[in-house]
C-alpha positions in Angstrom: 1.0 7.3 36.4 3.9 7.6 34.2 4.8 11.0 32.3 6.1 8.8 29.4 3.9 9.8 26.2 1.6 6.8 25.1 -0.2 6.1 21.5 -2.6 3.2 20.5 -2.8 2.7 16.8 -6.0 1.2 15.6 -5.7 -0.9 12.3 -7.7 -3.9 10.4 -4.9 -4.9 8.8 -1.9 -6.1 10.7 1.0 -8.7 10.8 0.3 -12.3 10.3 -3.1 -11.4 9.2 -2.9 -9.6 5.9 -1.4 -10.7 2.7 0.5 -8.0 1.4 3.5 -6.6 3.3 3.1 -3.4 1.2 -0.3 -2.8 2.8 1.0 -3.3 6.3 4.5 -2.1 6.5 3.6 2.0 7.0 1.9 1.2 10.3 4.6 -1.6 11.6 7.2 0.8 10.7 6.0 3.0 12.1 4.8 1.5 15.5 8.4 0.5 15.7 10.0 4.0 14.9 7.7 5.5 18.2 8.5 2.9 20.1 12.7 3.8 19.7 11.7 7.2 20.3 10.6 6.0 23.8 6.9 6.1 23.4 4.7 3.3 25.0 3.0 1.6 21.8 -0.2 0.2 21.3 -2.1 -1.2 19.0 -5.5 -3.1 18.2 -6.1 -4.9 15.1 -8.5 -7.6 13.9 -7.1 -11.3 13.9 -8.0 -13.7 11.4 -5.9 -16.8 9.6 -2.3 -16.2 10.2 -1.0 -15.3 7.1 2.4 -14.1 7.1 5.1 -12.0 9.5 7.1 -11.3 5.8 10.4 -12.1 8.5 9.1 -9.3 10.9 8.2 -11.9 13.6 10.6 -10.9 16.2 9.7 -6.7 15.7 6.2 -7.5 16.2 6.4 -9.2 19.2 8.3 -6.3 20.7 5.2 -4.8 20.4 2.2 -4.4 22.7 -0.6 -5.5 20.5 -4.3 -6.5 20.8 -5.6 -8.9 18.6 -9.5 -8.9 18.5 -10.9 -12.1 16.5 -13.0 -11.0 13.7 -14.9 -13.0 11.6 -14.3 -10.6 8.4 -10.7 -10.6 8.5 -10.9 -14.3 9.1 -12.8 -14.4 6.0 -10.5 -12.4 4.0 -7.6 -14.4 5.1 -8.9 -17.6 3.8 -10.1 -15.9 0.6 -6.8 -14.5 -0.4 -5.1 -17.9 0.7 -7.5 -20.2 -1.4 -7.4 -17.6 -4.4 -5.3 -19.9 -7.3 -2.2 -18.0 -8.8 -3.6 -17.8 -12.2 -6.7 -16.1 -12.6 -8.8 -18.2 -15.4 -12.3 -16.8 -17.3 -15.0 -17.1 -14.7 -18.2 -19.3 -15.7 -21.6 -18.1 -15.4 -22.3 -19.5 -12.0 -18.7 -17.4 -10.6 -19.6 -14.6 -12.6 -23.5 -14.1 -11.0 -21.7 -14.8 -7.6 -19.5 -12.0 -7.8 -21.8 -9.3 -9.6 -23.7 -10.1 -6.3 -21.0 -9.8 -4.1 -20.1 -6.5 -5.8 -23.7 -5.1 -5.0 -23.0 -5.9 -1.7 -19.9 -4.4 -1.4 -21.4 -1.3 -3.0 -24.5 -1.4 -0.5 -21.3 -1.2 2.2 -20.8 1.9 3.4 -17.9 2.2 3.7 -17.0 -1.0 3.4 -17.9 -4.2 4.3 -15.7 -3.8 7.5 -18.6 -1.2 9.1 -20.3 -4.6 9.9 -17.4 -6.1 12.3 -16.2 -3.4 13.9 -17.7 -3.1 16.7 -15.0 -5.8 19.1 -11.8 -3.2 17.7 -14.0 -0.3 19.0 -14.4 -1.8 22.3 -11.1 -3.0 22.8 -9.6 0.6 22.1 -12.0 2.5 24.8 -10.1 -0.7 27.3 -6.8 0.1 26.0 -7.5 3.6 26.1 -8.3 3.5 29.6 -6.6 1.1 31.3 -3.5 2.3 29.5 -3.9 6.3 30.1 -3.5 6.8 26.5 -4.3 10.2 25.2 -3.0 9.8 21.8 -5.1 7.9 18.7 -3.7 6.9 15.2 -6.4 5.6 12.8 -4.8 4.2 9.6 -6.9 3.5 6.9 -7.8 1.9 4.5 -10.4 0.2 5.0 -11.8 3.5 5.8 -14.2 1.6 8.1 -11.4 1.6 10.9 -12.0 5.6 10.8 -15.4 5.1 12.4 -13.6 3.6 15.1 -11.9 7.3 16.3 -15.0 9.3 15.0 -16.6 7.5 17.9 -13.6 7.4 20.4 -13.8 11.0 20.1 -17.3 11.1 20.5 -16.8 9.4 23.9 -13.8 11.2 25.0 -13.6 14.7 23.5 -10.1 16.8 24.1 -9.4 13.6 26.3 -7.7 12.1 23.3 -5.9 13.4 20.1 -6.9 12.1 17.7 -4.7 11.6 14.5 -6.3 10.2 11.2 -4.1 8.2 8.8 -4.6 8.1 5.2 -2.8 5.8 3.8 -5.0 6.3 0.2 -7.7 9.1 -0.2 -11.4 7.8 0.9 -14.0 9.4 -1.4 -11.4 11.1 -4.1 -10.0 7.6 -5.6 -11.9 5.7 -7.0 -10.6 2.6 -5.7 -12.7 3.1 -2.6 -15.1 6.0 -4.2 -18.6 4.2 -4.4 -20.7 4.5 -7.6 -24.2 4.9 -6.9 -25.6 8.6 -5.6 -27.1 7.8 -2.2 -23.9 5.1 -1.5 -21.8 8.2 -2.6 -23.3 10.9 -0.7 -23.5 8.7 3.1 -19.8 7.5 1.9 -19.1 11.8 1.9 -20.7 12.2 4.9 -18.8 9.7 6.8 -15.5 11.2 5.6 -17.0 14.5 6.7 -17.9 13.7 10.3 -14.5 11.7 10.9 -12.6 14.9 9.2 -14.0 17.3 11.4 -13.4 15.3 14.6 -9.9 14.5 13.8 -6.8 16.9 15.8 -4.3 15.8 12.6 -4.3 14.6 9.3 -1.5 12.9 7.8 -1.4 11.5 4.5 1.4 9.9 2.3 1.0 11.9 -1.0 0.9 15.5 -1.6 -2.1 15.6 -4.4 -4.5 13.9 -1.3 -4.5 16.8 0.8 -5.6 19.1 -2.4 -8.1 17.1 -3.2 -9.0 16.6 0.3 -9.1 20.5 0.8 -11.2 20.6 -2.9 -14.3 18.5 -1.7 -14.7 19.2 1.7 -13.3 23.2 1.9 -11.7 24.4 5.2 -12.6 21.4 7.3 -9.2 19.7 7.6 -7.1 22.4 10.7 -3.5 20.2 11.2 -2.6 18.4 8.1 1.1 17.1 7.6 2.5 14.8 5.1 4.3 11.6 6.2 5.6 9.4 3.2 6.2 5.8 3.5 9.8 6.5 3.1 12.5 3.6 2.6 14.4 2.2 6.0 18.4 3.3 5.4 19.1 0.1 8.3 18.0 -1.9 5.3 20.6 -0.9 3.1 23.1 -3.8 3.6 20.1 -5.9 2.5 19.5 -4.4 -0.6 23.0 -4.0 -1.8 24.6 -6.6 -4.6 26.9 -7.1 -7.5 25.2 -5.8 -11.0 22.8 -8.4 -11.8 24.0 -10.4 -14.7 21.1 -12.0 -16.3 20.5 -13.1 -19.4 17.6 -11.6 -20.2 16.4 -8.2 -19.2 14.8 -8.9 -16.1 12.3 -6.4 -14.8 10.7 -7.3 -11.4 7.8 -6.8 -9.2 7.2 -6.7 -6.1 3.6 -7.0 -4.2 -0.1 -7.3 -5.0 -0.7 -7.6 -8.8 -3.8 -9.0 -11.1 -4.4 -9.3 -14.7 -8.7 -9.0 -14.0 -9.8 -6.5 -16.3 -11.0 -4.5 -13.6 -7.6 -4.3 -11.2 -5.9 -1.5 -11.0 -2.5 -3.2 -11.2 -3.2 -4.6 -14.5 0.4 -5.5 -16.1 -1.4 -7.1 -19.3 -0.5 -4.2 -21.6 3.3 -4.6 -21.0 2.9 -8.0 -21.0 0.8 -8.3 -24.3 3.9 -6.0 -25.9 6.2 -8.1 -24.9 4.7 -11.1 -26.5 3.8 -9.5 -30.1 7.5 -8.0 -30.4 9.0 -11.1 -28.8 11.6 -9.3 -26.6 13.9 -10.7 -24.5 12.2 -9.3 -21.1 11.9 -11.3 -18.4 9.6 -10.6 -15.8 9.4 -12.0 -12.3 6.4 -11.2 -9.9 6.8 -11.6 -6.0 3.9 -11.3 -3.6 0.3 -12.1 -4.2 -0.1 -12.1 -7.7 -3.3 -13.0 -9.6 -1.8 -13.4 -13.2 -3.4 -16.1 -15.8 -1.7 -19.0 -17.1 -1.9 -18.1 -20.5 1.4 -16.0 -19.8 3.2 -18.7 -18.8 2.6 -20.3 -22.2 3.0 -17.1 -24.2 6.5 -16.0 -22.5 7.4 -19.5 -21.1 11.0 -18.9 -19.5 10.0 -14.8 -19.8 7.6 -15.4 -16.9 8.1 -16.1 -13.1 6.1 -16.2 -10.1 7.7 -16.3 -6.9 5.2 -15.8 -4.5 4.9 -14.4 -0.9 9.0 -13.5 0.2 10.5 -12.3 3.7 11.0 -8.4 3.3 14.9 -8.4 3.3 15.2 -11.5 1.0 12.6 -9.6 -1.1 14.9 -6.6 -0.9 18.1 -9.3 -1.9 16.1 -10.4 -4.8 15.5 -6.9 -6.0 19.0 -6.1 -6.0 19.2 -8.8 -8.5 16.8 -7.7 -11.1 17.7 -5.3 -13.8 14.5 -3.0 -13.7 12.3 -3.0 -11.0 8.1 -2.2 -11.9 5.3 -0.1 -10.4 2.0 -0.8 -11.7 -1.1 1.5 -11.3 -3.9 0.9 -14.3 -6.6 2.8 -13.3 -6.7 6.6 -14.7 -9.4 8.0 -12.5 -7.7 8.8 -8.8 -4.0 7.8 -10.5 -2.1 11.3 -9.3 -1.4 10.9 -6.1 -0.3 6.9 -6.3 3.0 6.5 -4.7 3.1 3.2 -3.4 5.2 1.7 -0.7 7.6 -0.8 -3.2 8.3 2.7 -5.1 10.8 3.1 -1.7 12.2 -0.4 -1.5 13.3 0.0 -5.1 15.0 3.5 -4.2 16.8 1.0 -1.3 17.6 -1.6 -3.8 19.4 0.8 -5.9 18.0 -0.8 -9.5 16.5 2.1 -12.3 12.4 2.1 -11.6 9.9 1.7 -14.0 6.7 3.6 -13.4 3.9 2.8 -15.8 0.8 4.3 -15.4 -1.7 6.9 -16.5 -0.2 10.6 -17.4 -0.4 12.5 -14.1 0.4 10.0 -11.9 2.5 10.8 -9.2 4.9 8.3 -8.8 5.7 8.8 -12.6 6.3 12.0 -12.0 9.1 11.1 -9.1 10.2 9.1 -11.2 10.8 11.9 -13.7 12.0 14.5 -11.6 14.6 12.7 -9.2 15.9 11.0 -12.1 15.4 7.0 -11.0 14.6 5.6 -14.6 11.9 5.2 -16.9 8.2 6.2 -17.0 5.6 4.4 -19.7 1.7 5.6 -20.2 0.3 2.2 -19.4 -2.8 3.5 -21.4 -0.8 4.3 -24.6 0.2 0.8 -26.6 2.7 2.9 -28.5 4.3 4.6 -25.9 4.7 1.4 -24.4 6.6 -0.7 -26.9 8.7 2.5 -27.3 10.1 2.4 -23.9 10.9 -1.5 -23.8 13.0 -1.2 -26.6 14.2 1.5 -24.9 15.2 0.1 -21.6 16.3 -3.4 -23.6 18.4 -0.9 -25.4 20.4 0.5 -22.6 20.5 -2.9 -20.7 22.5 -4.2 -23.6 25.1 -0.8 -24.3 25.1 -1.6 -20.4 23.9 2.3 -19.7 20.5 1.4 -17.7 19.5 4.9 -15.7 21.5 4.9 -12.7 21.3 7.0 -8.8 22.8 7.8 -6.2 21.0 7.2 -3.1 22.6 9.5 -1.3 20.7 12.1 -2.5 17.4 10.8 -2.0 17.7 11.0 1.7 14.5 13.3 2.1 12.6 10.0 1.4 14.1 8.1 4.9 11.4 6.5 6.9 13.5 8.1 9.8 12.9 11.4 8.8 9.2 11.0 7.5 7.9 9.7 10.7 9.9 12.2 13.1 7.3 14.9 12.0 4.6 12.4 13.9 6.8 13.4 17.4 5.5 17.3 17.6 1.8 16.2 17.2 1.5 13.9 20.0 0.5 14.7 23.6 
């Protein structure tokens, strides 16, 4: 048997079969940064409709996975693909459909993946064995996966190490919280059971582990914090010439919706835009679920560009003015960092953070100096900073950084604290 250390990585959600790069690219990244540090990679994730490799093709392939067919990712796959681009008003019929779907989804505990997971649990104890592995990563969400290594340990004990990944916080945010008492109470006690098993924690913001520590006291023993982080190789991609555009353009990047209850809900800046006429131009890349009505009201102030390779994503960053992070929702907003935030530092372009007061990618954003910050929930504060931003865009004075000094955010460097925790 070969004394060369070993890790399977259990995930739902993996390359060609998800439709956001930003919900994938922690764990590829990362797969592919132990794999250059001479660890033997594994990993087992559910296959569905091949989506997209976002130009990642040839790193995947590099590595050892196991697809297991599931008929839930299969069916989430062909839901995001048949979704339209605009988002119109439901009808009656749609709108009983989905209150039904939502009880449903509530009913879920923790989700609706605790129903399919049984063909990644089994392929993990073959992996596991056939492959001498000792070392388990669990990235969620869905927080379903987590049952996965509650009962791998179950099974195997100190046999394995077994290293939870939270990627967002399970029963602090209320993205995944559940709403009713008893759902809310089983969804706690699930987080409980799969916290005490676990040998390590990470996490990718530094308000989860409070909160973490605040519900559930003392049980958490080896917790370290592991950013997404930007990838430096990338750099050539991102760089450019000063955009020149005639219009302010301020880009974004990823999963977005204008449904009243997303928690990437641009409307507000978009609405501003529209009753002060400005010349802001604002392009969305990814899977975005914005109405038509925008294209009407901003005509040529509007662009979708839909699903992009990451490097010709980062090219196309480099050639907006601003570049936008979106999170809507107040409740579970402080410790919101998401993934694009570090493609933008790569990109080089003045961020703007809009979102609730508290949130912590606003307060980056503050702090390390990389642009502009708007309370998403204030409509004042809001038209204040446009004419802000359109204000320095046209004296030419937009915030600027040097990337140099935001080298504490590498990917490098965030996943090398991974190496000491594994057998």
């Amino acid at each position: 048997m070969s004394n060369r250390k070993a890790v399977l990585v259990i995930v739902r959600d993996f390359p060609p079969y998800f439709s956001s790069l930003g919900g994938v690219i922690r764990i590829l990244k990362m797969c592919d940064f132990l794999r250059n540090s001479e660890i033997a990679v594994h990993v087992v994730a559910a296959a569905g409709l091949e989506i997209s490799y976002f130009g990642y093709e040839d790193l995947v392939k590099r590595i050892t996975i196991h697809y297991v067919p599931d008929v839930l990712q299969r069916y989430n796959n062909q839901r995001s693909t048949t979704f339209a681009s605009t988002a119109e008003d439901a009808g009656v019929t749609r709108k009983i459909v989905q209150k039904i779907r939502n009880m449903i989804l509530e009913l879920s505990v923790p989700d609706l993946g605790i129903f399919f997971f049984r063909g990644l649990y089994k392929k993990s104890i073959q992996v596991i064995e056939s492959h001498h592995i000792e070392n388990v990563i669990v990235s969620s969400p869905p927080f379903s996966t987590q049952a996965i290594g509650w009962l791998l340990k179950r099974r195997m004990g100190e046999r394995i190490n077994l290293i939870v990944d939270y990627r967002d916080s399970w029963n602090t945010l209320s993205i995944f919280a559940k709403r009713w008492r008893t759902t809310r109470a089983f969804n706690r006690i699930m987080e409980r059971h799969v916290l005490k098993a676990a040998d390590h924690l990470l996490y990718q913001s530094p308000p989860v582990i409070r909160k973490i520590d605040k519900m559930f006291p003392g049980i958490v023993r080896n917790s370290q914090l592991v950013m997404n982080g930007y990838d430096p190789s990338m750099e050539l991609a991102a760089s450019g010439p000063a955009p020149a555009n005639e219009m302010l353009t301020i880009g974004h990047f990823g999963a977005i919706s204008d449904d009243p209850k997303s928690f990437r809900n641009p409307t507000p800046l978009l609405q501003a835009v529209v009753e002060l006429d400005l010349p802001i131009r604002f392009e969305f890349y990814g899977a975005a679920r914005l109405s038509s009505h925008w294209q009407h009201s901003l005509v040529n102030r509007f662009f979708l560009g839909g699903n992009l390779s990451h490097e010709t994503a980062l090219r196309q960053m480099a050639k907006c003015d601003v570049l936008m992070l979106i999170h809507s929702d107040p409740i579970g907003a402080d410790e919101v960092i998401p993934a694009k935030i570090f493609e933008y530092m790569l990109a080089g372009r003045p961020i703007l953070a809009a979102g609730p007061e508290g949130m912590e990618s606003r307060r980056m954003v503050r702090e390390k100096h990389l642009g502009y910050s708007i309370d998403i929930l204030d409509r004042s504060d809001i038209k204040v900073v446009l004419k802000k931003i359109l204000m320095h865009w046209r004296q030419g004075h937009l915030v600027q950084y040097d990337r140099g000094a935001l080298t504490e955010f590498s990917r490098p460097l965030q996943y090398a604290k991974i190496l000491p925790i594994l057998r």
